[in-house]
Structure formats: structure tokens, C-alpha cells
C-alpha positions in Angstrom: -9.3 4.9 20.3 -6.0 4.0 21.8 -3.4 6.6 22.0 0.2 5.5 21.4 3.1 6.6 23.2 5.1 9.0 22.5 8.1 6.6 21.0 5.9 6.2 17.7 5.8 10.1 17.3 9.6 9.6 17.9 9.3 7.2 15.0 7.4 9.2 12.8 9.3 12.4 12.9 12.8 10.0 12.5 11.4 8.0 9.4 9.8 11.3 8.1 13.6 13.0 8.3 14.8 10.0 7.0 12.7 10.2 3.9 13.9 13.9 3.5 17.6 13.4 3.4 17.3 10.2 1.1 15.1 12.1 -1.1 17.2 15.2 -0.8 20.5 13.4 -1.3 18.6 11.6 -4.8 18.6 15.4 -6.1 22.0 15.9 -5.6 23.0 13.2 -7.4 20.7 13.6 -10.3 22.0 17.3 -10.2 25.7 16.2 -10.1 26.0 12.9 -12.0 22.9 13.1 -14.2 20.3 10.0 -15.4 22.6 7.8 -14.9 23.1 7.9 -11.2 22.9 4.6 -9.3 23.1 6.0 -5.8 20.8 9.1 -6.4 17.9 6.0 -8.2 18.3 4.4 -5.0 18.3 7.3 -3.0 14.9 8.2 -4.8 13.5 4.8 -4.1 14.5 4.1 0.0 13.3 8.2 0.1 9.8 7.3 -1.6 9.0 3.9 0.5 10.0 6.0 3.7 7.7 8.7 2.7 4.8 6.4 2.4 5.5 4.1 5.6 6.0 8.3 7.2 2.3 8.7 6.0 1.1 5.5 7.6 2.4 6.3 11.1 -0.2 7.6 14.0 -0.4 11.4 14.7 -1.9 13.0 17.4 -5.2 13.2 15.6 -5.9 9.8 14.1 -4.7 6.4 14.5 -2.1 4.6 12.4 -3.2 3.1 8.9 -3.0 -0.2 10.1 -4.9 -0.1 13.1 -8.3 -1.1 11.4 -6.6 -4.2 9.7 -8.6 -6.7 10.9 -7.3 -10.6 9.6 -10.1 -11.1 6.9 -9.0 -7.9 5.3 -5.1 -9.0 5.5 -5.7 -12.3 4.3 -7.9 -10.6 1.3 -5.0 -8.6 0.5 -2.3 -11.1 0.7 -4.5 -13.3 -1.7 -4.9 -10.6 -3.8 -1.3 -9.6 -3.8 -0.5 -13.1 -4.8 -2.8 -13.9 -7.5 -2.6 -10.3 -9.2 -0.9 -11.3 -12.3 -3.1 -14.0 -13.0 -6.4 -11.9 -12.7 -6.3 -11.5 -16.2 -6.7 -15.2 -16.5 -9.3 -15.9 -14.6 -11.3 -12.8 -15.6 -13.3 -14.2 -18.5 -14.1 -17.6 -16.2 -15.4 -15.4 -13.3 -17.8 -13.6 -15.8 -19.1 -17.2 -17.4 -19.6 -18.4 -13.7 -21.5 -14.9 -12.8 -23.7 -15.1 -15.8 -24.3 -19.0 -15.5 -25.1 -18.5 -12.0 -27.3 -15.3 -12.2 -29.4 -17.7 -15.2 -29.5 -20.4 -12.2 -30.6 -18.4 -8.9 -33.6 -19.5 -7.3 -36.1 -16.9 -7.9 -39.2 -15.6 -6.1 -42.6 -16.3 -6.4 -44.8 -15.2 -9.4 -48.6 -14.4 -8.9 
């Protein structure tokens, strides 16, 4: 396992802080301006995605999330991002092709 240097611990404890004051400052303005706040929904949002990318960095004890991407899996997931909406579509035509082609498999020897 590869250690990293120091500057992504750097990195992690900035986007962590980061994450803190967005999601901090979202409170105030939900406190202060109510549902309706703009800046405070934004706040909330930038806060969250920074929160998550904070839990993804490396610490001293395991490696980063990313570090066992290998390209099959990112390509899997970028296909699968892409085609999500349409799964619904194509469900019942994947389950016709699995049952046609479980009817249609070679199978062993008998006797």
C-alpha cells in the first residue's frame, strides 16, 4: 500500500473544514431567513458534496476510495451512470433473453 504525502492530509482536513462552515453557514440561514433561503439550500448542498468527497480522501489508516478503481470497474460505472434511466426499459427484455437463454444452454450428459 502506498502512502501519500502529507499534502492530501492537508487536503482532507481543508475540504473537511470546508464542509463544516458551508454546512454551518446553511443553518444560519435556515435559522434566519427560513425555507425559503437560496444561499443557506446552496450552502446545504456545496456542504454535503464536500462532506462526501471529505469521506473519500486517504487517512493514515487506509487508502483513498478511489485507489482500487481499476478501468473495467470505471467504465462499468460510467455505463451504468449513463443508461440508468432507461433500465426500466430494458428490464423485461433482459429477463426474456435470460429465460430464453437458460431454455437454450448446452447441458451435460445424462446416463
Amino acid at each position: 500500500m502506498n502512502t501519500p504525502d502529507l499534502s492530501l492530509f492537508d487536503r482532507r482536513r481543508r475540504v473537511g473544514w470546508t464542509a463544516f462552515i458551508c454546512v454551518g453557514m446553511a443553518v444560519v440561514g435556515f435559522a434566519t431567513e427560513g425555507k425559503d433561503c437560496v444561499w443557506g439550500a446552496a450552502a446545504m448542498r456545496i456542504g454535503f458534496v464536500l462532506g462526501s468527497l471529505w469521506l473519500c480522501f486517504p487517512t493514515k489508516t487506509r487508502p483513498a476510495a478511489w485507489a482500487v478503481l481499476t478501468q473495467g470497474r470505471l467504465v462499468f460505472l460510467v455505463i451504468g451512470a449513463l443508461f440508468w434511466g432507461r433500465i426500466k426499459l430494458a428490464l423485461p427484455f433482459l429477463a426474456i433473453a435470460g429465460i430464453v437463454l437458460w431454455f437454450i444452454r448446452p447441458r451435460g450428459k445424462r446416463g
